[in-house]
C-alpha positions in Angstrom: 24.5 -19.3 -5.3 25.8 -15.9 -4.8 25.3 -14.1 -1.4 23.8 -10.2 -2.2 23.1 -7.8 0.1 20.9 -4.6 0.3 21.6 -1.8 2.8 19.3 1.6 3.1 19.4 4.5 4.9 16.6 6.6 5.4 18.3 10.1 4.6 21.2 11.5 3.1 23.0 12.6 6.7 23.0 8.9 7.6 25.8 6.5 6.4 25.6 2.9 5.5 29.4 1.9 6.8 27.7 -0.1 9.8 25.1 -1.9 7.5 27.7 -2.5 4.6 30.4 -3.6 7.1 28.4 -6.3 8.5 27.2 -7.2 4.8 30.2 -8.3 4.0 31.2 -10.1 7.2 27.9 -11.9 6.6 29.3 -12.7 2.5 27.9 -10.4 0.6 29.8 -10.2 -3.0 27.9 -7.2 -4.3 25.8 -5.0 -2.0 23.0 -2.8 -3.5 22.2 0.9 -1.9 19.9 2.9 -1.2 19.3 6.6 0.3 15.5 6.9 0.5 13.0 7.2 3.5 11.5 3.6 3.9 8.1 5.3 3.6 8.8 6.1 -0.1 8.2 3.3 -2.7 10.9 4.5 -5.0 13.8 1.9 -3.8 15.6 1.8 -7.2 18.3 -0.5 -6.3 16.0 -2.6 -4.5 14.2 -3.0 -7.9 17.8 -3.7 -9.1 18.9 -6.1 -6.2 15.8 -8.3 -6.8 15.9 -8.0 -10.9 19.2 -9.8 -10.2 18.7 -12.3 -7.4 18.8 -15.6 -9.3 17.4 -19.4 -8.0 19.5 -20.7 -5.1 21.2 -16.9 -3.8 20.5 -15.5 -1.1 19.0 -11.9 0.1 21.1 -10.3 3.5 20.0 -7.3 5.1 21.3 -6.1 7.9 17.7 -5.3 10.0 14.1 -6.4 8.6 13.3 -2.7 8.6 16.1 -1.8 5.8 14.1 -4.3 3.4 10.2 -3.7 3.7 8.2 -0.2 3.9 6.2 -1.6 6.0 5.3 -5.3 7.3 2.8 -6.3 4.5 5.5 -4.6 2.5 8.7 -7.1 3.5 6.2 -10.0 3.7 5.4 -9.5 0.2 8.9 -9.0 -0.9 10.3 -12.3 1.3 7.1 -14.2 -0.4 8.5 -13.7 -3.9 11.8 -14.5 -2.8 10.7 -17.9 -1.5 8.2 -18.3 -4.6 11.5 -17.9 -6.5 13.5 -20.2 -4.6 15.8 -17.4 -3.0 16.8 -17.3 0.6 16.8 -14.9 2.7 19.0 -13.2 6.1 18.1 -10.3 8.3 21.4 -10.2 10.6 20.0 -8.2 13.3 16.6 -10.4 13.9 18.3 -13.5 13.0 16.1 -15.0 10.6 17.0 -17.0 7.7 14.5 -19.0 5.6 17.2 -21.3 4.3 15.8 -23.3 6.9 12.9 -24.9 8.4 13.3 -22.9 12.0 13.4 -19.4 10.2 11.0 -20.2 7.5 8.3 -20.3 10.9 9.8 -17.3 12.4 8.8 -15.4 9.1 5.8 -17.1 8.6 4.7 -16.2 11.9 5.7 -12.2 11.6 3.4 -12.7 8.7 0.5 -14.5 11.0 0.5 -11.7 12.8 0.4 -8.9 10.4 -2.5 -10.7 9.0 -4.0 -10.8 12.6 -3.1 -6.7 13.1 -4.9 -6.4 9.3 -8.1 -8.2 10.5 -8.6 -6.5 13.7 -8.2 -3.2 11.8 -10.6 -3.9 9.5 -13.1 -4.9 12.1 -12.5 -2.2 14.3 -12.8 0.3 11.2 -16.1 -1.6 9.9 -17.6 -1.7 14.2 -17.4 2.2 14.0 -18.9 2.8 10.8 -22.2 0.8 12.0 -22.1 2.2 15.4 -22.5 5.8 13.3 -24.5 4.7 11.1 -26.6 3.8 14.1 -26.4 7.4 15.6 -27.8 8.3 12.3 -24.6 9.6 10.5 -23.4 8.6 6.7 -20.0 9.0 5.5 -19.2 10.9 2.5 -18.7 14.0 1.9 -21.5 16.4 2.3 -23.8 17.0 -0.7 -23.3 19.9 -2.5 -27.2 20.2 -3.6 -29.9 19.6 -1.7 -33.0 17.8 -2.7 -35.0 20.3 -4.3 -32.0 21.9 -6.5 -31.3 18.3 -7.2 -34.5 17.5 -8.8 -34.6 21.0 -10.3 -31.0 20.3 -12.0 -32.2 16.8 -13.1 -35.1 18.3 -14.6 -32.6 21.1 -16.5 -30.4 18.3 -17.7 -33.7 16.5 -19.2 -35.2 19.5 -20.8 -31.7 20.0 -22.2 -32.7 24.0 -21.6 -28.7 24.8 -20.9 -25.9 22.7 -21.3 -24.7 20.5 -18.3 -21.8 23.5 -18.0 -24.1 26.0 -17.7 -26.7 24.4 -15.0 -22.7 23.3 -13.4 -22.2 26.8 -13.2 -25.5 28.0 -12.3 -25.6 25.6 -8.9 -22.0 25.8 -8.2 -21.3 22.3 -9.2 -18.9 20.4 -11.8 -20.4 18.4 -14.8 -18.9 15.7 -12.9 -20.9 16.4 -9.8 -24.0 16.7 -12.2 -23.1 13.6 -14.1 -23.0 11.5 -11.2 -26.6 12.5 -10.3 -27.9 12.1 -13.0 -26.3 8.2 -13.2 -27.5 7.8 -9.4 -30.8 9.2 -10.4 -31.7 6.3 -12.9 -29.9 3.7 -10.7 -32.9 4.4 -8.4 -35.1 4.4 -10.7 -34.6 1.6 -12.2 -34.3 -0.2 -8.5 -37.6 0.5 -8.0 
């Protein structure tokens, strides 16, 4: 039932004195470090910290921010902890799952992050079908046009030049080529 704590700073200027100091007023017997932006995934004592939390310890951080990229991020992170029956402290914000109050606070960060995700998506999914209404697609812009589409299908079928030759003769990749070709007998064998 050990107490570990996990302090980060996001660059190499910064100092963790004030997040390891508190760590250990908090209990902390071993304190894992890192010095890496919280944007960046690569956390290796994180990975470390977490390898070694065992049933019955408990996680401290000093803020919620030191823990999670971002909120889906230290929801996910706190989820396993629970699923693993780990508790965990974020000094600054005062929450602490060991109990039924801070279990809701956390579940309710997480609530809401779920809320932000859905109005995101809805919002993101409204303004593609309002331009789609105004007549726009998304996508990139096709490289061929219709007729130098049909006429590079028809190439490809005649097998006249290889698919690297009509590439280089419209300007396109195999790939390009490839995928019209699979797009053109997906419609055909729609209809």
């Amino acid at each position: 039932m050990a107490v570990i704590g996990y302090a980060r700073v996001s660059t190499f200027e910064q100092t963790l004195d004030l997040q390891r100091d508190a760590l250990h007023e908090a209990g902390a017997v071993c304190i894992y470090e890192d010095k890496a932006s919280g944007k960046t995934a690569d956390r290796p004592e994180l990975v470390h910290c977490l390898k070694a939390l065992r049933d019955g310890d408990t996680l401290v951080v000093w803020r919620l921010d030191r823990l999670g990229r971002n909120l889906q991020d230290l929801i996910r992170i706190v989820n396993d902890l629970e699923a693993r029956s780990i508790k965990f402290k974020s000094l600054k914000e005062a929450v602490d799952t060991s109990g039924p109050a801070g279990k809701l606070v956390f579940h309710l960060f997480a609530a809401l992050a779920e809320f932000e995700r859905e109005l995101v998506r809805e919002r993101t999914l409204a303004g593609l079908e309002a331009a789609r209404a105004r007549g726009r697609k998304g996508g990139r812009p096709q490289r061929l046009d219709s007729k130098q589409q049909r006429a590079a299908l028809a190439m490809m079928k005649n097998r006249e030049m290889s698919v690297a030759e009509i590439g280089r003769h419209f300007g396109v990749s195999r790939s390009t080529l490839y995928s019209l070709q699979a797009a053109s007998r997906q419609s055909t064998e729609l209809s």
